[in-house]
N, C-alpha and C positions, 0 to 999 in steps of 0.2 A: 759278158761282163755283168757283173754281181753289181747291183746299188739300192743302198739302205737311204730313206728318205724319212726323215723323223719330223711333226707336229708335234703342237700343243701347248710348247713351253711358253712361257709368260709370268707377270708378275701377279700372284695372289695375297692378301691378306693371313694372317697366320690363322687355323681353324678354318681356312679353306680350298679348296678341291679344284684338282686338273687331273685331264686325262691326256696321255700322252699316247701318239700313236707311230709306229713307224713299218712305212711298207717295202715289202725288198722284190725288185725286178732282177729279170734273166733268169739264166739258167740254173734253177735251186733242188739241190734234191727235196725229195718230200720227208727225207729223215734228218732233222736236225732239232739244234735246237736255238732260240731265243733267249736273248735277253737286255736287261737294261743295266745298266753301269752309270756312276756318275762320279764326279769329282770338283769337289769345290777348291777353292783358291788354296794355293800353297798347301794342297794333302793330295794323295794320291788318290787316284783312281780307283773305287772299288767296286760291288758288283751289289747290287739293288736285287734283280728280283731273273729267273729264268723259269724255263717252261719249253718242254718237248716236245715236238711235233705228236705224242701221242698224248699231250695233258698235264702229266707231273711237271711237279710247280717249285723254287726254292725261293726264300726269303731270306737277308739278310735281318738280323733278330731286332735291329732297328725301327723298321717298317713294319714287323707283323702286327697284322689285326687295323692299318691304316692305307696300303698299298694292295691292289690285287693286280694280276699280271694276267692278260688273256691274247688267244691268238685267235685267228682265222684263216686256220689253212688253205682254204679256198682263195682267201686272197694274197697268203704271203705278207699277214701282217699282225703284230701284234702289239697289244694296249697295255699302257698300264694306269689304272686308276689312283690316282692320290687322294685321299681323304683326312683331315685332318693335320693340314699341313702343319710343318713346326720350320723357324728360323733356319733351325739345324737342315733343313733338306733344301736350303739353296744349292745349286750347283749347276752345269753343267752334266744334260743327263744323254748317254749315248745308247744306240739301241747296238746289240749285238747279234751275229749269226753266224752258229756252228755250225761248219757242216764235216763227211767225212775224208776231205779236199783240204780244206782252209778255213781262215776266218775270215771275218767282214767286218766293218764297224761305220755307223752312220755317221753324222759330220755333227751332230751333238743340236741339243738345242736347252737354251735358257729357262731356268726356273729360279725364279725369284719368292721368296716370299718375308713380307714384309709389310709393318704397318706404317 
């Protein structure tokens, strides 16, 4: 049994920085990939940031140059650093994991940002 366990979320000040973390137990292949997803109130769902077990990275064009995404294969977990937070990236943020099986998805965790 696959389980995605996500940190970090909270409330920040806008122009400021969280790092979100989420690690995934069981049985994972080592070729997959990551990522993070969020969704704020009354909009869908959309996809934030991923990254493959070998590195390659995407950004959703909102985030670049403010968001970085990193994993640690070794642990079967991966980061994503916010910087320069804006109103707009309140939400509801979920970590993701592809593999060539199924998907995954963590149980979400809060970001708030607001002064």
């Amino acid at each position: 049994q696959v389980q995605l366990v996500e940190s970090g979320g909270g409330l920040v000040q806008p122009g400021g920085s969280l790092r979100l973390s989420c690690a995934a137990s069981g049985s994972i292949s080592s070729i997959n990939v990551m990522g993070w997803y969020r969704q704020a109130p009354g909009k869908q769902r959309e996809l934030v940031a991923t990254i493959t077990s070998g590195g390659g990275t995407n950004y959703v064009d909102s985030v670049l140059g403010r968001f970085t995404i990193s994993r640690d294969n070794a642990k079967n977990t991966v980061y994503l650093q916010m910087n320069s937070l804006k109103p707009e990236d309140t939400a509801v943020y979920y970590c993701k994991l592809i593999t060539s099986v199924r998907t995954y998805w963590g149980q979400g965790t809060q970001v708030t940002v607001s002064s």
